[in-house]
C-alpha positions in Angstrom: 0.0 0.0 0.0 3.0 2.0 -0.1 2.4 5.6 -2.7 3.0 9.1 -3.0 3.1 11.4 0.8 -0.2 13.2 1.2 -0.2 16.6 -0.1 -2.3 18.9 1.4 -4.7 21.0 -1.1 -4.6 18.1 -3.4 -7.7 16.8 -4.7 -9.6 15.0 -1.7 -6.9 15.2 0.4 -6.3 17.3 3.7 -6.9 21.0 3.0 -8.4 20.1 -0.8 -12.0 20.4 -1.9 -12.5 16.8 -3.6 -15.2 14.1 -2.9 -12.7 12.0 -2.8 -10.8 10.9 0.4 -7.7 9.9 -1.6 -6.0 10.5 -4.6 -4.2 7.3 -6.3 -0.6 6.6 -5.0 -1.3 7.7 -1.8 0.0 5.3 1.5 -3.6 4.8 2.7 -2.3 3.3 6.3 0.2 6.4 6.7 -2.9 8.3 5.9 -5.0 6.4 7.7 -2.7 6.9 11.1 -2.2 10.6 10.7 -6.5 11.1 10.2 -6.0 9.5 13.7 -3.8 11.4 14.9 -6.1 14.7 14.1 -9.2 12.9 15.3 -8.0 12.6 19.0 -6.6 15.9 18.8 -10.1 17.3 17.9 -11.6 14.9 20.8 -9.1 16.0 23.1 -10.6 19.9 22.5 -8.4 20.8 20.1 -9.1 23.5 17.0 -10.0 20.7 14.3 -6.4 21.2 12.3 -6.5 22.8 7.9 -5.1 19.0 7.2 -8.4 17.9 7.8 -11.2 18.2 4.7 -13.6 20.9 4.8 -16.6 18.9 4.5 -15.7 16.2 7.3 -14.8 19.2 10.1 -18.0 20.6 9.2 -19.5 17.1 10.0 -17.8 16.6 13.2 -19.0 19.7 14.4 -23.0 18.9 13.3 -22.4 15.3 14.8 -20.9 16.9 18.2 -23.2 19.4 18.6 -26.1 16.5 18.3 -24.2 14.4 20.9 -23.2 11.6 19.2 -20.7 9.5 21.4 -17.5 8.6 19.4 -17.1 5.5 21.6 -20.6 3.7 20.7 -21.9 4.7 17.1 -24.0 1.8 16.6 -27.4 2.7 15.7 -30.6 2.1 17.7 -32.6 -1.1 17.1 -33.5 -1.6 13.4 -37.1 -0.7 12.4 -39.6 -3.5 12.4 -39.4 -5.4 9.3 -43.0 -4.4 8.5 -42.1 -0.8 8.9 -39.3 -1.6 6.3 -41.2 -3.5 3.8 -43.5 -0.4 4.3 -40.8 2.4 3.2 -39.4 0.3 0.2 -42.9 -0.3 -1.6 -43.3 3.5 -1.4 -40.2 4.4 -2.4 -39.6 5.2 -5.7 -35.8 3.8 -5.7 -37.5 0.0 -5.8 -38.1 1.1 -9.2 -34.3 1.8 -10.2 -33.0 -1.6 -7.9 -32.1 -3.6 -10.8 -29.9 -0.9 -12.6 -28.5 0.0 -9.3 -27.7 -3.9 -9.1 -26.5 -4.3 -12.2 -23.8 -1.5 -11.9 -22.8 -1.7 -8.3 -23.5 -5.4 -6.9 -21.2 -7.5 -9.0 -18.6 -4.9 -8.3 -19.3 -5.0 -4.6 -18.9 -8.2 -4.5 -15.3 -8.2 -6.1 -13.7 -5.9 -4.5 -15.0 -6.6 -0.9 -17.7 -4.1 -0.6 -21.6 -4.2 0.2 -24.2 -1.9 -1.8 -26.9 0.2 0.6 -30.0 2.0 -0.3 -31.7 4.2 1.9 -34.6 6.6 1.7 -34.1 10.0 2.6 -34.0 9.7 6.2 -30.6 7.8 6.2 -32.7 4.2 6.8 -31.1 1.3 5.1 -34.0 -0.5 3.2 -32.0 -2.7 0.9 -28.2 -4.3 1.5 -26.1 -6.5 -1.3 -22.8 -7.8 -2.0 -20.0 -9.8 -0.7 -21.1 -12.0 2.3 -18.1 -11.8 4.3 -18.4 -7.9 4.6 -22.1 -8.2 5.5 -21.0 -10.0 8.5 -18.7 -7.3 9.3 -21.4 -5.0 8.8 -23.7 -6.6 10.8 -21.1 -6.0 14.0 -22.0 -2.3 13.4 -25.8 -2.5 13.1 -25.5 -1.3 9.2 -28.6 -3.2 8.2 -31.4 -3.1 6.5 -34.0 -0.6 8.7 -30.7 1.3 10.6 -30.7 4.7 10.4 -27.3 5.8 9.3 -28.4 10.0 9.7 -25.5 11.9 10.9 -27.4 12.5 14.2 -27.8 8.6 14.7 -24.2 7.4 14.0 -22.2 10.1 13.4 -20.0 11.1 10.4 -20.6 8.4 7.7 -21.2 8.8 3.7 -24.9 8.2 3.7 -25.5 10.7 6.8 -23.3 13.7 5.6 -23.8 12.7 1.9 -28.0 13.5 3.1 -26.8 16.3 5.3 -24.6 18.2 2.5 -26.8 17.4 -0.4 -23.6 15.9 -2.5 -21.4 12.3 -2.9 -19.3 11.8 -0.6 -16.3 9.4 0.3 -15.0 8.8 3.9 -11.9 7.1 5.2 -10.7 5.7 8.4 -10.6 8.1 11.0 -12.7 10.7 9.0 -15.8 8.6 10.4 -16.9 10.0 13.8 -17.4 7.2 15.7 -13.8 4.8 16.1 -15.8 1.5 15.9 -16.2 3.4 12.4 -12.2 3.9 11.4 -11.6 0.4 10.0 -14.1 1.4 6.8 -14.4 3.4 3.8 -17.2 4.4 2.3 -18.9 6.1 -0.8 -22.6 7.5 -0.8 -24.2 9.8 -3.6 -28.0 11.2 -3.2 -30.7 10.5 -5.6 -33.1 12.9 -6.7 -36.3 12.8 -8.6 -35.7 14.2 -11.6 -39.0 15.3 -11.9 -39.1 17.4 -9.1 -35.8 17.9 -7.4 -37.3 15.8 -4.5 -34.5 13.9 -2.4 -35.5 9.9 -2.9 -32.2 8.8 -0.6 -28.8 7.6 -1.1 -26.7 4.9 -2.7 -23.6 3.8 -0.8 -20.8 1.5 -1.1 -18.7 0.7 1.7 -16.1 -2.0 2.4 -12.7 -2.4 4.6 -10.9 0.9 4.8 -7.8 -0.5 2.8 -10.1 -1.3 -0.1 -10.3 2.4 -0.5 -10.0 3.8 -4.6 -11.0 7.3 -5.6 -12.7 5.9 -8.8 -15.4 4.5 -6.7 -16.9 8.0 -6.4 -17.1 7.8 -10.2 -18.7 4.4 -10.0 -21.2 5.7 -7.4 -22.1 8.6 -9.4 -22.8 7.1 -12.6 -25.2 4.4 -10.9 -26.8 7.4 -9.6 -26.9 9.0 -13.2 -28.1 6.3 -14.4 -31.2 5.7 -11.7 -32.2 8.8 -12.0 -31.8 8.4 -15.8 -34.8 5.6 -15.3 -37.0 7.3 -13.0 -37.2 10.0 -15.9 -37.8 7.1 -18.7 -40.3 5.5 -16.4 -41.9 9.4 -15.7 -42.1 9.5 -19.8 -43.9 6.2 -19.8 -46.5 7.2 -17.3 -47.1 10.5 -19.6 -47.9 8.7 -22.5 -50.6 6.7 -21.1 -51.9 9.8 -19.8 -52.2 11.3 -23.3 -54.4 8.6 -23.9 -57.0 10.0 -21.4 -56.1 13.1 -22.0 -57.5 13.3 -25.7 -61.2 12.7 -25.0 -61.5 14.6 -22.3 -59.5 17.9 -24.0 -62.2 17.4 -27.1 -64.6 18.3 -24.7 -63.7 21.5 -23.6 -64.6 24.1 -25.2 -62.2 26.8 -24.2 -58.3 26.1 -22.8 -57.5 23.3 -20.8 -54.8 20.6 -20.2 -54.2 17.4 -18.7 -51.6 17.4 -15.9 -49.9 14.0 -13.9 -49.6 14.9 -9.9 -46.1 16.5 -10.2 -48.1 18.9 -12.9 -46.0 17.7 -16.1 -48.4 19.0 -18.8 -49.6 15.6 -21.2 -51.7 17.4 -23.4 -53.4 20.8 -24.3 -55.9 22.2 -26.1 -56.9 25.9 -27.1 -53.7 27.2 -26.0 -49.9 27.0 -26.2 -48.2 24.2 -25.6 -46.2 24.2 -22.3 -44.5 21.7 -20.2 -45.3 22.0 -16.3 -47.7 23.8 -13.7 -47.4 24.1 -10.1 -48.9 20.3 -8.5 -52.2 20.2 -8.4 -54.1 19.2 -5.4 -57.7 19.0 -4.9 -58.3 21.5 -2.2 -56.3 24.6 -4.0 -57.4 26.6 -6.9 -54.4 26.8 -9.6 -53.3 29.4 -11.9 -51.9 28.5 -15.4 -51.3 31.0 -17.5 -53.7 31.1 -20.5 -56.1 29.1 -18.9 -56.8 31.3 -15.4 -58.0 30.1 -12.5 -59.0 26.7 -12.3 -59.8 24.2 -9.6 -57.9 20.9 -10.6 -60.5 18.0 -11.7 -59.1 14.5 -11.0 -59.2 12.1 -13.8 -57.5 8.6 -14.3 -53.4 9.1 -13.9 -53.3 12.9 -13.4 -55.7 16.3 -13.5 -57.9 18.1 -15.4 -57.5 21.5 -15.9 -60.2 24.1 -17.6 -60.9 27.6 -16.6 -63.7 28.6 -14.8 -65.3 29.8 -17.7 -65.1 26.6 -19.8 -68.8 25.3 -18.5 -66.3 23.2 -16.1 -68.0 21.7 -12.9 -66.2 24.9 -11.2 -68.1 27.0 -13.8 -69.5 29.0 -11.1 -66.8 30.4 -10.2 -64.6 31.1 -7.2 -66.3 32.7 -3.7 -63.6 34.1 -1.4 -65.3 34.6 1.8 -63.8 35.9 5.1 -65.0 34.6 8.4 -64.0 37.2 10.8 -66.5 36.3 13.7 -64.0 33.8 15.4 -60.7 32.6 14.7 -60.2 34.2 11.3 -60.7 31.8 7.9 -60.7 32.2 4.3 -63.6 30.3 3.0 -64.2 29.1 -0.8 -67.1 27.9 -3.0 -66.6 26.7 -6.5 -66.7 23.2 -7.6 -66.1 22.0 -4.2 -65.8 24.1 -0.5 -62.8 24.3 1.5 -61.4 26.1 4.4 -58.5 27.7 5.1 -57.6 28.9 9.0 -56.1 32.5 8.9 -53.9 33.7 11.2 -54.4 37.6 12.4 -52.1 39.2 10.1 -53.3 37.0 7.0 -56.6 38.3 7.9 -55.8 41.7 7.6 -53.5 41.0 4.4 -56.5 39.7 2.6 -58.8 42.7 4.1 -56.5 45.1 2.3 -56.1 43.6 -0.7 -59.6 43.0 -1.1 -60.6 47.0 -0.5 -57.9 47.3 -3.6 -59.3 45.5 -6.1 -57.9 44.7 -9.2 -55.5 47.7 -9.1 -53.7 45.5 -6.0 -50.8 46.5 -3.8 -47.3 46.6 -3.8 -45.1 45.3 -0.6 -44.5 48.6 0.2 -48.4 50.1 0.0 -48.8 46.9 2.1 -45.9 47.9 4.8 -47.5 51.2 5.5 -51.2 49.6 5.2 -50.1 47.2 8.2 -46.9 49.3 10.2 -47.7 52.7 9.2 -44.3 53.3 7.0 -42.6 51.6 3.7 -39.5 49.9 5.9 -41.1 46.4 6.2 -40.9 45.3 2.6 -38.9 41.6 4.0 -41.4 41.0 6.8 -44.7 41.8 4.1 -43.1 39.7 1.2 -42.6 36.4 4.2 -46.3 36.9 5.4 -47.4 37.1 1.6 -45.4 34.3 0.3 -46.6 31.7 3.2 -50.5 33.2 2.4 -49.7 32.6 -1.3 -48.8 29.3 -0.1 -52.1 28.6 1.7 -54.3 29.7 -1.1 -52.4 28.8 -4.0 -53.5 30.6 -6.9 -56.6 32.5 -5.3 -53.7 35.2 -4.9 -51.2 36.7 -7.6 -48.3 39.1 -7.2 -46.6 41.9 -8.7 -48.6 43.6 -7.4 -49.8 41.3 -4.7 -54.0 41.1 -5.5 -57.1 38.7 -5.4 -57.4 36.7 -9.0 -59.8 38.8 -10.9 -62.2 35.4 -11.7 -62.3 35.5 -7.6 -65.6 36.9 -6.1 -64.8 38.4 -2.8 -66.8 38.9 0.4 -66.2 40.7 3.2 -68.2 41.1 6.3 -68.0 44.6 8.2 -65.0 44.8 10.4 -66.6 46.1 13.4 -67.3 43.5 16.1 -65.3 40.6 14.3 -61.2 40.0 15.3 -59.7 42.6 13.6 -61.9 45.5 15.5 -59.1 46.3 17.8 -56.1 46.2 15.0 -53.5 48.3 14.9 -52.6 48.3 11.3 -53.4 51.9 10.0 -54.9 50.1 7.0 -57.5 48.6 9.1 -57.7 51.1 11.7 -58.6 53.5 8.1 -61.6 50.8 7.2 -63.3 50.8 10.7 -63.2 54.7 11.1 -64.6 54.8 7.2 -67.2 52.3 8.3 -68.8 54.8 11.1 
């Protein structure tokens, strides 16, 4: 094992900036000893030293400050094997197992290693490759329904890899815990590529002196290629929604489209083609643009999306109604009724952008509406963006307003929650309403 001395600032090595924990040549068990070395020194209260990477001082210091003892990193008991058998048939990664076998297992296997996949809480739900390291493995509780999070073990590819959103490979003493010092390991997060969402991790890990940098390649390009699948597989799906999509598109008479859950656009009609919407979800009114305000129609696969206006089941339009007579709450009629609690502040925020009408307000008009001068523009913009959130497209921006296909009611302030407001807006409304 005998190779070129460390040099610090090199690619993965102390000082550098690389996912990789070595570089080729280097004396892994010199390395191995020094990473020692600077990991008793850090225990011992010592300022974590520049020969140690970036990314794994910035994990000892999430991993101390959770209280993770170095001496006993072995997780907690394994979930139930229901629980487990529960997570893998709703993740989506079951989907991707056989290319992630086919480019890591045999591999694995060869060069001493096992393959994990977790979900995105760090829980092992699937484990494969040599049987001899399994049993290793096993010593350390990394098995299937063990949580290998950062807070649960410590400093270990599959927690920081979920912790800094990127691969990473760990060697020897770079691990937190020292049960952890005689392994290396690889991890790379997987994302949907539909929509960004974190789906887990894929590790490999094996004996620390089986160590390579072009196992972070490896890792990486099973990842590519998995998430290369879920977007085939996402293609699939589409197509067959096309299929429904066409007779129910012929009977619209205005714009519309046909959406999956994530909002990827199957078909259109009476408009430009587009790819993607905001999600749909049954209880929130959407806006598309060229289609207005809709309330999303489910239909086999996907949604349904027609304006208002189309002689769709929401073709009597949208009601915005406040409650003000108890805790305050946005109420709305159209093809269906929902309710959305309001706190104080959203309250007043929809009071005030009602009284505007169409001609809306800025975040500054709002600022002096609820503080009495322009200097709040951060504070209105938060409290807009969560009510946005809330009631989805039942509110637009720039300038912040009701949707114009929204009818609005509401009820005279006095005696209702916001009567003793001190928002000059509202304190305005009550003296106008004398």
């Amino acid at each position: 094992m005998a190779g070129a001395e460390i040099k610090p600032g090199s690619n993965g090595q102390p000082g550098g900036r690389g996912v990789c924990a070595v570089r080729p040549g280097t004396d892994v068990g010199r390395h191995a000893k020094v990473l020692a070395h600077l990991h008793d020194a850090v225990l011992a209260g010592a300022t974590p030293s520049p020969e140690i990477r970036s990314l794994v001082a910035r994990s000892w210091q999430r991993v101390r400050a959770q209280g993770v003892d170095p001496e006993h990193g072995e997780p907690a008991g394994p979930l139930a094997a229901d629980e487990v058998e529960r997570r893998r048939s709703g993740s989506p990664l079951q989907r991707v197992l056989p290319e992630l076998r086919a480019a890591l297992t045999s591999v694995a296997e060869d060069a001493r290693h096992v393959m994990v996949v977790t979900d995105a809480d760090g829980i092992l739900l699937w484990r494969e490759g040599a049987n001899r390291v399994r049993h290793r493995a096993d010593g350390l509780g990394f098995t299937e329904g063990a949580d290998w999070s950062e807070a649960s073990v410590g400093t270990n590819a599959i927690g920081t890899a979920l912790a800094e959103g990127a691969p990473v490979q760990l060697f020897a003493a770079e691990h937190f815990v020292r049960s952890h010092h005689v392994w290396t390991c690889t991890a790379c997060p997987v994302h949907d590529p539909r929509t960004g969402e974190l789906l887990g991790v894929v590790d490999v890990s094996g004996p620390a002196e089986t160590i390579h940098p072009t196992t972070v390649a490896l890792v990486g390009t099973a990842v590519k290629l998995a998430e290369a699948s879920l977007w085939r597989q996402h293609e699939v799906r589409l197509d067959a929604l096309r299929g429904v999509a066409a007779p129910l598109l012929s009977a619209v008479p205005g714009a519309g489209l046909v959406v999956d859950d994530h909002g990827w656009v199957a078909a259109v009609t009476g408009m430009p083609s587009i790819e993607r919407v905001a999600a749909p979800r049954a209880d929130r009114p959407l806006a598309v643009h060229g289609v207005g305000l809709c309330l999303p129609e489910p239909v086999p696969g996907g949604w349904l999306l027609r304006s208002a206006d189309a002689g769709s089941a929401a073709s009597g339009g949208l009601t915005l109604t406040l409650d003000l007579a108890g805790r305050p709450r946005a109420v709305v009629d159209g093809a269906a009724r929902w309710v959305h609690p309001l706190s104080t502040r959203h309250a007043e925020l929809l009071v005030l952008l009602a009284r505007a009408g169409a001609r809306g307000l800025d975040a500054g008009a709002l600022s002096a509406a609820l503080y009495g001068d322009r200097d709040h523009l951060v504070t209105v913009r938060a409290e807009m963006s969560r009510l946005r959130r809330g009631l989805g497209g039942l509110l637009l921006a720039r300038p912040y307003r009701i949707a114009d296909e929204v009818a609005v009611h509401v009820p005279p302030l006095a005696g209702t929650v916001l009567a003793g407001s001190a928002a000059p807006g509202i304190r305005g409304l009550l003296e106008a309403e004398r």
